[in-house]
N, C-alpha and C positions, 0 to 999 in steps of 0.2 A: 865139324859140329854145326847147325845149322842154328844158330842166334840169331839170327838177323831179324828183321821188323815182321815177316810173313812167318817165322819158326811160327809152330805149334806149341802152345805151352800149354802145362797142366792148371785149369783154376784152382782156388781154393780158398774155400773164407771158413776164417777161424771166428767160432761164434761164443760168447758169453754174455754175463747181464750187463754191464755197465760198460764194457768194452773199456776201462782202464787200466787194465792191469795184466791178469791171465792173458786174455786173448791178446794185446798188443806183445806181450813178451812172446808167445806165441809165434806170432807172424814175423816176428821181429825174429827167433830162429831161423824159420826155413827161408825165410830170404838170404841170410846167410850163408846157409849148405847148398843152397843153389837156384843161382840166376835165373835161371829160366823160366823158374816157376811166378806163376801171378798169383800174390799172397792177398788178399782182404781181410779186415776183422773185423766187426760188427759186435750190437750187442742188443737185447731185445728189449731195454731199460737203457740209453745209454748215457754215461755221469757225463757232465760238462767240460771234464780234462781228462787227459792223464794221467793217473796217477805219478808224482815228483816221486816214490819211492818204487814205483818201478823203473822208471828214470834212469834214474841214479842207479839202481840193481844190475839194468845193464849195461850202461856206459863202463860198468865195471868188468863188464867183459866185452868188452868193446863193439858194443852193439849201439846205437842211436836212436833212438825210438821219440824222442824229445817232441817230432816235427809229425807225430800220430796225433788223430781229432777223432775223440768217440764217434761211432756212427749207429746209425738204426740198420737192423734189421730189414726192416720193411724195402730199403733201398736196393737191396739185393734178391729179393726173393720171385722177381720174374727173369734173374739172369742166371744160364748155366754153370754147375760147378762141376769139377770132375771131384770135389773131397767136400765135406761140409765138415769140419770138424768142433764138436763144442766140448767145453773146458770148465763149465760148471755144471753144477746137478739142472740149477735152475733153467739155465737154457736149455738143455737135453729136455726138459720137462713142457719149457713154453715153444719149442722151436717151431715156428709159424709151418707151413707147407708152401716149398713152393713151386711154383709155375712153371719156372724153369726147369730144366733139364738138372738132376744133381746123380753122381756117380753112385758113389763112396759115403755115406753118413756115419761118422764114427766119431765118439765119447772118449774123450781122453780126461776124466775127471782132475781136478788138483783143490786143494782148499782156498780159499779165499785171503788172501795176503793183506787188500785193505781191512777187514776184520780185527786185525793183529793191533792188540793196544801195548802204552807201556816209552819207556823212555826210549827215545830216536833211535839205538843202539838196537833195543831187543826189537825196536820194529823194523827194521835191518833186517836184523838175525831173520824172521820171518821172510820177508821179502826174499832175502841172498836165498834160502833156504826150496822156495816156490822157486824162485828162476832156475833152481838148479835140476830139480825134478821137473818141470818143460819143458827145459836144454834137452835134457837125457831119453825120454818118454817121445818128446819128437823127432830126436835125431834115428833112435830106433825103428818111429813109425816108419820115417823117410828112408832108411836106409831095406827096410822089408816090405815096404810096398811102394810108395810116392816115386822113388826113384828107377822101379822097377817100370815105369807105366810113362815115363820121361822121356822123349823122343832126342834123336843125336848121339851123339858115344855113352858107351860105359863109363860112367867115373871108378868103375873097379871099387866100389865101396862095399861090397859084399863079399 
């Protein structure tokens, strides 16, 4: 398999508003399912952290995302992607154009988790709830397309 510092990897920036939450859980999957891939998130609003309850959401599945810092949009949009993918309405709505080279532009909608009010618990419930339909909905994408366009062996996932 060809990993090494010259491999070919597929880009990919997951895009929403505030980049704290959707999209960091997000990117925070397919780096997971696999290495090779260069994951970014961004968001075209972006909040000043990351959200502590997505956090927390996936450290519960052992995921780390703690050491994510919102980012702009703007910072990305003269470099190539082979997938843009966005995770809110709003961003599918405002997504700038860009200059760069992009593949694949595809809308993986989810509802908004920091929305979610109410005692710590039900705002959890919310949370665990979003991480889990992300998990699922990208691990599907990656397994019927993303991985299919991955240079190196099969991982037999299909």
């Amino acid at each position: 398999m060809n990993t090494g510092p010259s491999a070919v990897r597929e880009r990919i920036l997951v895009l929403c508003t505030g980049n704290s939450a959707r999209s960091q859980m997000a990117a925070g999957f397919l780096k997971s399912y696999d290495s090779r891939l260069d994951v970014y998130s961004a968001g075209t609003q972006p909040a000043a952290r990351v959200n502590p309850h997505a956090v927390r959401a996936m450290r519960e599945v052992g995921i780390d995302i703690s050491g994510g810092t919102p980012k702009s949009v703007d910072q990305f949009v003269d470099q190539p992607f082979d997938y843009v993918i966005t995770v809110c309405d709003d961003a599918e709505q405002n997504c700038p154009n860009f200059s760069g080279k992009v593949g694949k532009r595809v809308h993986l909608g989810f509802v908004d988790p920091a929305a979610a009010s109410g005692a710590e618990d039900e705002v959890m419930a919310v949370f665990r709830r979003v991480r889990d339909e992300i998990r699922q909905k990208f691990l599907d994408y990656y397994e019927t397309e993303i991985s299919r366009s991955v240079p190196g062996e099969s991982d037999n996932t299909g």
